[in-house]
C-alpha positions as CSV (number, residue, x, y, z in Angstrom):
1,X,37.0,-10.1,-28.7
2,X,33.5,-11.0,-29.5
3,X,30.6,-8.7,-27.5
4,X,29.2,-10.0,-24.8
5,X,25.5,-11.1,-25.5
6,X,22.7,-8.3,-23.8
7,X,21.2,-11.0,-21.8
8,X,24.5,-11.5,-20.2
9,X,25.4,-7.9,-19.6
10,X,21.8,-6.7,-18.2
11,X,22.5,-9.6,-16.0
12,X,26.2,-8.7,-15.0
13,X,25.4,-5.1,-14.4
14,X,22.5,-6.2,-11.5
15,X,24.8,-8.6,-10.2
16,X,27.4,-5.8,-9.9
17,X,24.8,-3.5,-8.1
18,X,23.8,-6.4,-5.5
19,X,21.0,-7.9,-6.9
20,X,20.5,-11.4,-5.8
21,X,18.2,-12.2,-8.8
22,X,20.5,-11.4,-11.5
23,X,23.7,-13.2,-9.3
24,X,21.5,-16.3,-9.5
25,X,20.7,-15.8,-13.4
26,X,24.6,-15.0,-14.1
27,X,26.2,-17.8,-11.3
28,X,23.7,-20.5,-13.5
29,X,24.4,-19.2,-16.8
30,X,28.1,-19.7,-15.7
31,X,27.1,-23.1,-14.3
32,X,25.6,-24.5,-17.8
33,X,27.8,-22.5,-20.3
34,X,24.3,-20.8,-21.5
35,X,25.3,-17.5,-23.6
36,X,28.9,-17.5,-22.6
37,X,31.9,-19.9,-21.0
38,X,30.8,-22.0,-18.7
39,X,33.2,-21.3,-15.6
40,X,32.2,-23.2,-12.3
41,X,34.5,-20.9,-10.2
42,X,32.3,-17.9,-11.6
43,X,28.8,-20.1,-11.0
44,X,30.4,-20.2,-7.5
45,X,31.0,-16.9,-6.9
46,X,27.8,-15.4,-8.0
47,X,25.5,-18.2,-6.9
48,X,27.4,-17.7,-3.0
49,X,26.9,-13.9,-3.4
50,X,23.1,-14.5,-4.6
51,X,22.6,-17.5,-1.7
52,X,24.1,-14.5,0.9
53,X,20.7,-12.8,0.2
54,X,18.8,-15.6,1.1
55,X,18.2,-16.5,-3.0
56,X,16.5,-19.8,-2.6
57,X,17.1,-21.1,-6.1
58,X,21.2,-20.1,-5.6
59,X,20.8,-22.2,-2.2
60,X,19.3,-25.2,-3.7
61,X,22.1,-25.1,-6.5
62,X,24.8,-24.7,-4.5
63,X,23.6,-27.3,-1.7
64,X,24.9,-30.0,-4.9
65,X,27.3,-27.8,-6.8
66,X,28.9,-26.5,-3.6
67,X,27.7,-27.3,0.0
68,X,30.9,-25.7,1.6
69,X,29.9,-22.1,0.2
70,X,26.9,-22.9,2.4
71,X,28.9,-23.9,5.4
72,X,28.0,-21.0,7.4
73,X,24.0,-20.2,6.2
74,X,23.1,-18.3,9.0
75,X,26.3,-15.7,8.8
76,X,24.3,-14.1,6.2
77,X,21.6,-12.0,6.5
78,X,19.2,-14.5,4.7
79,X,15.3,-13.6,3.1
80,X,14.8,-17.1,1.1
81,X,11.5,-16.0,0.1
82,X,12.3,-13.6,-3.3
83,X,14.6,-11.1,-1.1
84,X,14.6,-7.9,-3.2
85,X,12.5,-9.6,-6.1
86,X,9.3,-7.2,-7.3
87,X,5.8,-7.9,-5.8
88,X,2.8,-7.3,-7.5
89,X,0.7,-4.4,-5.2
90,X,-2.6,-4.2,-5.7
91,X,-4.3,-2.1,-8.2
92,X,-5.2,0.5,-5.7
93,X,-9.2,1.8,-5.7
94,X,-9.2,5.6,-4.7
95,X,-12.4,7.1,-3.6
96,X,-12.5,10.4,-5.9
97,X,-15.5,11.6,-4.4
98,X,-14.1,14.7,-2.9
99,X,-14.3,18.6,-2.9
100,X,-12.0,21.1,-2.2
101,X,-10.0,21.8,1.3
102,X,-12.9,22.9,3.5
103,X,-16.2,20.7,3.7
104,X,-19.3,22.5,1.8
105,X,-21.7,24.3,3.3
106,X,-25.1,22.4,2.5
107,X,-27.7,25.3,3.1
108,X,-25.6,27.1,0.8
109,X,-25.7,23.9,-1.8
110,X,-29.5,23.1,-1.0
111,X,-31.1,26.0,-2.7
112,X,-29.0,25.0,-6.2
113,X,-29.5,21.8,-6.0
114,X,-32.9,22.1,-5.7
115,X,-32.6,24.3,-8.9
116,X,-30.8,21.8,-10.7
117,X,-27.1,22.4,-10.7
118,X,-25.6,19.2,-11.4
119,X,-22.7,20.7,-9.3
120,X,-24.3,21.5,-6.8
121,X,-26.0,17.9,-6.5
122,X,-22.7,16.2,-6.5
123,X,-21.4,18.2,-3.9
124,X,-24.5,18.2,-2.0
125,X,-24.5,14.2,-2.1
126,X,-21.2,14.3,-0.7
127,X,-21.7,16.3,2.4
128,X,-24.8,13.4,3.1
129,X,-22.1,10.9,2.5
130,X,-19.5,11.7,4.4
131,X,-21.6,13.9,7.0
132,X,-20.1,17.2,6.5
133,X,-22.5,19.9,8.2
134,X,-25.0,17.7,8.1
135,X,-26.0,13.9,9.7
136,X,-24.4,11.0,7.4
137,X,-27.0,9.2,5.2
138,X,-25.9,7.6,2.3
139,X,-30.0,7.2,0.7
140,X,-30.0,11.1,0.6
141,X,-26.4,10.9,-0.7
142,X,-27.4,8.7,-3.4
143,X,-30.6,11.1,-3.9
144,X,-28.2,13.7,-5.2
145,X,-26.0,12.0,-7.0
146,X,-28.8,10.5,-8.5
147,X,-30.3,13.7,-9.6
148,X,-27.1,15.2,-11.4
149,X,-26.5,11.2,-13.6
150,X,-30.3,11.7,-14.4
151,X,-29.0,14.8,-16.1
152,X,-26.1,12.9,-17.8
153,X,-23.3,14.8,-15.4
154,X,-20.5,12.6,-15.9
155,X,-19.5,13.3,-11.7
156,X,-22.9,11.9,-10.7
157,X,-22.7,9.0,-13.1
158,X,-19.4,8.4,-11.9
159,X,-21.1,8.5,-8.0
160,X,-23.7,6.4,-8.9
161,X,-21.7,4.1,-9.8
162,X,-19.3,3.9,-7.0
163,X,-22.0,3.9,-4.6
164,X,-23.3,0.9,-5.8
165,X,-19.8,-0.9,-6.4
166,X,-19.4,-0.3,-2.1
167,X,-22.7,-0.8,-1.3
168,X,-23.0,2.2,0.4
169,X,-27.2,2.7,0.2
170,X,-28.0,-0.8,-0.2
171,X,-27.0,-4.0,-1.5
172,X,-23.4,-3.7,-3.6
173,X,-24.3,-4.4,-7.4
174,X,-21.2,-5.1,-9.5
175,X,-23.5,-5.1,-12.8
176,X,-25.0,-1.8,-11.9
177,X,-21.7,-0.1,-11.3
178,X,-20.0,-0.6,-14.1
179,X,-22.9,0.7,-16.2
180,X,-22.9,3.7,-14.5
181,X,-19.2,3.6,-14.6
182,X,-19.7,3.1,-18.5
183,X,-21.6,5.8,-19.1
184,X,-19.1,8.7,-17.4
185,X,-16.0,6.4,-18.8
186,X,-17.5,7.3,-22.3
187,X,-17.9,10.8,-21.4
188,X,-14.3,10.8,-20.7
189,X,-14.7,11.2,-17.2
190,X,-11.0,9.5,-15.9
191,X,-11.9,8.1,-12.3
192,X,-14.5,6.7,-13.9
193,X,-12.2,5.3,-16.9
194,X,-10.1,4.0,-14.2
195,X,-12.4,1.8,-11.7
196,X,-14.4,0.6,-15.0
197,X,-10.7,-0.3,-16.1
198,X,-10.4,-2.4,-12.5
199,X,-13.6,-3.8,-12.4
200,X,-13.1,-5.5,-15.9
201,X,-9.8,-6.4,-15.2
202,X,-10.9,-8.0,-12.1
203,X,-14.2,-9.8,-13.6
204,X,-16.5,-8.0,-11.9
205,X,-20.1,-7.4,-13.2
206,X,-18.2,-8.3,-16.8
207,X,-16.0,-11.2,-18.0
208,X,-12.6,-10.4,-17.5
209,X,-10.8,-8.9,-20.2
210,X,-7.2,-7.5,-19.7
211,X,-7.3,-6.1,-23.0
212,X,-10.0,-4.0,-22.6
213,X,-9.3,-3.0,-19.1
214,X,-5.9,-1.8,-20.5
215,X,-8.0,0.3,-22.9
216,X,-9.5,2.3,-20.4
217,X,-6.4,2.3,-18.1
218,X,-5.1,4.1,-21.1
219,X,-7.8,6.5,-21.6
220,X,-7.5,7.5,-18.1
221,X,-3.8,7.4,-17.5
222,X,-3.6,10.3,-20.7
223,X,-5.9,12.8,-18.6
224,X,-2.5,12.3,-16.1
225,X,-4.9,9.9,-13.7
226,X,-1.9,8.7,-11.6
227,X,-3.6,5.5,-10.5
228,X,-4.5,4.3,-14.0
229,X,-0.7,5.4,-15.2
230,X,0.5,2.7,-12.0
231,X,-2.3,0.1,-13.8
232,X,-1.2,0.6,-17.1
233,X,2.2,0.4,-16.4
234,X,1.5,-3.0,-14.5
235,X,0.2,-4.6,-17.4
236,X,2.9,-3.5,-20.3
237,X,5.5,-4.9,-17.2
238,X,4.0,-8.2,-17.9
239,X,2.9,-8.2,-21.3
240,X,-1.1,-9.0,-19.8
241,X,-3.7,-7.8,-22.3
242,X,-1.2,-5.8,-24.2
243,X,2.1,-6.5,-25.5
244,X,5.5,-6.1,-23.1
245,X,6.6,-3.4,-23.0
246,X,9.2,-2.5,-19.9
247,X,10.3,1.1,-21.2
248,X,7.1,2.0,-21.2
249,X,6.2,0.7,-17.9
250,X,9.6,2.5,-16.6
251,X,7.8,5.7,-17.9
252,X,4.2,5.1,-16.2
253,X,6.0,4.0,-12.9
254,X,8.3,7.1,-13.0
255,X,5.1,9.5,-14.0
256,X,3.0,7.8,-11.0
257,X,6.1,8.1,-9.0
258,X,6.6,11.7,-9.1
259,X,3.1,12.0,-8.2
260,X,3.6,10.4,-5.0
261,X,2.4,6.8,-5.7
262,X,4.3,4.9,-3.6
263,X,3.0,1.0,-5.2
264,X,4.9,2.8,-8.7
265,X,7.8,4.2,-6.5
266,X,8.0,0.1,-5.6
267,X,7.8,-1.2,-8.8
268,X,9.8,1.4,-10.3
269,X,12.8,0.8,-7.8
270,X,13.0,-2.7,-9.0
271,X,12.9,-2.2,-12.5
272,X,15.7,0.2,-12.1
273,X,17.0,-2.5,-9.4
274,X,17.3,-4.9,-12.1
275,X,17.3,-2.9,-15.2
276,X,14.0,-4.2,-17.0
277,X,13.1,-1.5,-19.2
278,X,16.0,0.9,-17.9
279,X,19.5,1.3,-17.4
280,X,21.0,-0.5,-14.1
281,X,20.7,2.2,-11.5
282,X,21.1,1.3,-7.5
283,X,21.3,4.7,-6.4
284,X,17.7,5.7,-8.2
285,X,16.7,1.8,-7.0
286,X,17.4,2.4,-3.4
287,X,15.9,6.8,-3.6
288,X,12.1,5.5,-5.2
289,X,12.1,2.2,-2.3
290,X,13.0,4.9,0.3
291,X,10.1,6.7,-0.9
292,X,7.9,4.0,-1.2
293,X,9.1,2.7,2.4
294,X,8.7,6.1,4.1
295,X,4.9,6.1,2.8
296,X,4.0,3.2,4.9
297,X,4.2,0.3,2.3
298,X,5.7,-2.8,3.9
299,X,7.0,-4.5,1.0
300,X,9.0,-1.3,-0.1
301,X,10.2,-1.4,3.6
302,X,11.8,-4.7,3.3
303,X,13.2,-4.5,0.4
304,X,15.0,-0.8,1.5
305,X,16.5,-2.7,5.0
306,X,17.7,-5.5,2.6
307,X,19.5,-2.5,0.2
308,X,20.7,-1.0,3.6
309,X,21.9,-4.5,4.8
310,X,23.4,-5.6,2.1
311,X,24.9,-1.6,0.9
312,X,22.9,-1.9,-2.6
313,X,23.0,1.5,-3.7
314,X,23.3,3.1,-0.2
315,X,26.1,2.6,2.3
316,X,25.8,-0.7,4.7
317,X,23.7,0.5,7.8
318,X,22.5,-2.8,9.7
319,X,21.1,0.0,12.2
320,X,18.8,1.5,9.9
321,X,17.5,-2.3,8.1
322,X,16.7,-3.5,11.5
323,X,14.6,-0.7,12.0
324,X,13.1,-0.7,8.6
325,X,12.6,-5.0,9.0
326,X,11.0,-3.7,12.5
327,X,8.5,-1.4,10.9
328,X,7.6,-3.9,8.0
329,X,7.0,-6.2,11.0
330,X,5.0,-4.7,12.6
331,X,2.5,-4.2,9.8
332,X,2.3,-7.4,9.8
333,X,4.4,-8.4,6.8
334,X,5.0,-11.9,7.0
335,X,8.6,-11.2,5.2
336,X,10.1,-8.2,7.9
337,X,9.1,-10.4,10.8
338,X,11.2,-13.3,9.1
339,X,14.1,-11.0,8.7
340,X,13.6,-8.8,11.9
341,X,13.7,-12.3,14.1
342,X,17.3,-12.9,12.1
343,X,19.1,-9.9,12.9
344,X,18.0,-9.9,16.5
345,X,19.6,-14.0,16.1
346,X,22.5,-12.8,15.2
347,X,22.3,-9.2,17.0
348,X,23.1,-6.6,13.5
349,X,22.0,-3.4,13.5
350,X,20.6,-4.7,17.4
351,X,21.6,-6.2,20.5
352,X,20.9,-9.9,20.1
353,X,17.6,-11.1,21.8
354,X,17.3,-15.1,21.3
355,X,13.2,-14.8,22.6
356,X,12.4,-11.5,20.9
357,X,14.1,-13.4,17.2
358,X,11.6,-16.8,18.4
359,X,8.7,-14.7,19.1
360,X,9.4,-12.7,15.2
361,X,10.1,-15.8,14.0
362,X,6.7,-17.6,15.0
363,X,5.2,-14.2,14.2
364,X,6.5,-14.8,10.5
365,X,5.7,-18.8,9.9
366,X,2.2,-17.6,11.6
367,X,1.8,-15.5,8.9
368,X,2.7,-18.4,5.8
369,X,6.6,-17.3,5.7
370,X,7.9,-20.9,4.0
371,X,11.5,-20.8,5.5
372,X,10.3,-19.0,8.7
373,X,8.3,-22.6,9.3
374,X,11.1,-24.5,9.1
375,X,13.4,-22.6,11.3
376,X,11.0,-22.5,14.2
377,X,10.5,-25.9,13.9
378,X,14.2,-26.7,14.1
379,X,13.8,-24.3,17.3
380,X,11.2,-26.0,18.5
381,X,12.8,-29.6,18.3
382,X,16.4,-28.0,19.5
383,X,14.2,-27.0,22.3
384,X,13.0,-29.6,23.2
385,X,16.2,-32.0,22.8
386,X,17.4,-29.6,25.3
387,X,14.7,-30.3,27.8
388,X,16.4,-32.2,30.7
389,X,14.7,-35.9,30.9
390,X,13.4,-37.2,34.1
């Protein structure tokens, strides 16, 4: 018996695990007879269990392949808008300018700064930034940062130029923070590295250049600078600026992971999810989305109640999704108000609450959820149908 091609097993694997993605590749390569047998029975099978979690793609296919396996749409606990599929976070922009656990004492600084401890400056400049013994005023802040970069201390460089990226003594100046920036990047100052790194990605004060960006992402991300290890990672996961490269991605996202960074603990779940880059592994999936989810980010909380809803690499608990849709919600997150307003439709994991699931549901086409428009205005005109006639 001949092997099965890797496209087709990275696929099967997912699809074993629950991943709606991969049943929608596998159930289409099925359909076609792309890299193995075509089989309609099997296109059936994994595009239904793929439509189940709300794939829209399997949907549309099977609405002309096989309307019957979509007799009963809302049975399922449906998220038509990419269901577990990977989002893209942000690059995240940390403000490094910190000290240690307790706020300095500035009469203590004052009398070295004065004497010209770049140190001291630094530190100085941030008790006048962030009004710590002292009253808040970013021009003195600036004052002293300004002092320590005129003595080519990489910190107040690195101040400088963050000061003037916010805008936090005056007007913002893109161009004028990323020279500062520039000068403690090359001094191989890593925050610094890391917001130049953003800033030229982004376009900002500089043409855009991925390739460069991913330069100093890499610069950064080998002093151990979790946030540049997240950006690096996001680039190789996508080939932008540098070539693909997922196992090396995996690697970044688990680094930043461990560290606490809960946009890698996201992005690492669904490589793991969906085995880019790594082996196929639910359990390890569903543990970094937890982890991402308890941290407060909405899209890992989404994706975690789908895993719990749907038992994909954690036992079924409709309970626990509803409140993890809930808490997505309530950030907000167009996506966990769509899914929170179907479970309390069809009361899982809650007692069912026809106006609480409306009220969601508006919630989520209010916030540009595609299928969440549609459905309220199906409410809307069953509503109104209803409405006795004079």
């Amino acid at each position: 018996m001949s092997r099965e091609p890797a496209m087709v097993t990275r696929n099967r694997q997912a699809a074993e695990a629950g991943d709606a993605v991969a049943q929608f590749n596998l159930g289409n390569m099925y359909r076609i007879g792309y890299q193995l047998e075509q089989d309609t029975d099997q296109a059936i099978h994994w595009l239904t269990l793929a439509a189940r979690q709300g794939n829209a793609d399997a949907i549309q296919v099977l609405k002309s392949l096989a309307p019957e396996a979509l007799a009963e749409p809302d049975a399922a606990l449906v998220a038509p808008e990419g269901g577990l599929g990977p989002l893209a976070p942000p690059i995240p922009e940390p403000d490094p300018l910190q000290t240690g656990d307790s706020p300095p004492d500035p009469d203590e600084l004052r009398p070295q700064a004065e004497a010209g401890d770049p140190a001291a400056q630094v530190t100085l400049g941030n008790a006048y930034r962030h009004g710590w013994g002292v009253a808040a005023d970013p021009v003195l802040a600036l004052h002293w940062y300004a002092r320590a970069a005129g003595q080519k201390d990489a910190a107040g460089q690195f101040a400088v130029g963050l000061m003037h990226e916010l805008g936090l003594a005056g007007e913002a100046s893109d161009t004028d923070a990323i020279a500062w920036y520039t000068e403690a990047a090359l001094q191989g100052y890593a925050p610094a590295q890391f917001n130049l790194g953003n800033m030229i990605l982004a376009g900002r004060g500089t043409a855009s250049d991925p390739a460069l960006a991913a330069q100093w992402f890499e610069r950064a991300a080998n002093q151990g600078d979790v946030s540049a290890r997240f950006a690096l990672a996001a680039l190789l996961e996508v080939g932008k600026g540098v070539a693909q490269d997922e196992p090396r991605a995996a690697e970044l996202y688990a680094q930043a992971a461990e560290a606490g960074d809960a946009d890698a603990q996201f992005n690492l779940s669904n490589m793991l999810r969906q085995g880019r880059g790594v082996d196929v592994d639910a359990i390890a999936a569903a543990h970094f989305c937890h982890r991402a989810a308890e941290q407060g980010l909405a899209s890992a909380q989404v994706n975690y109640g789908l895993m719990l809803a749907t038992c994909s690499g954690v036992p079924r608990n409709e309970v626990d999704a509803a409140r993890w849709f809930r808490r997505a919600a309530e950030q907000n997150d167009a996506h966990g108000a769509y899914l929170l307003s179907v479970v309390l439709r069809h009361g899982r994991g809650v007692a069912a609450d026809p106006a609480q699931a409306i009220d969601w549901l508006r919630r989520a086409a209010e916030g540009g959820h595609k299928q969440a428009k549609v459905e309220l205005a199906e409410a809307l005109e069953r509503a109104r149908k209803a409405e006795p006639r004079p």
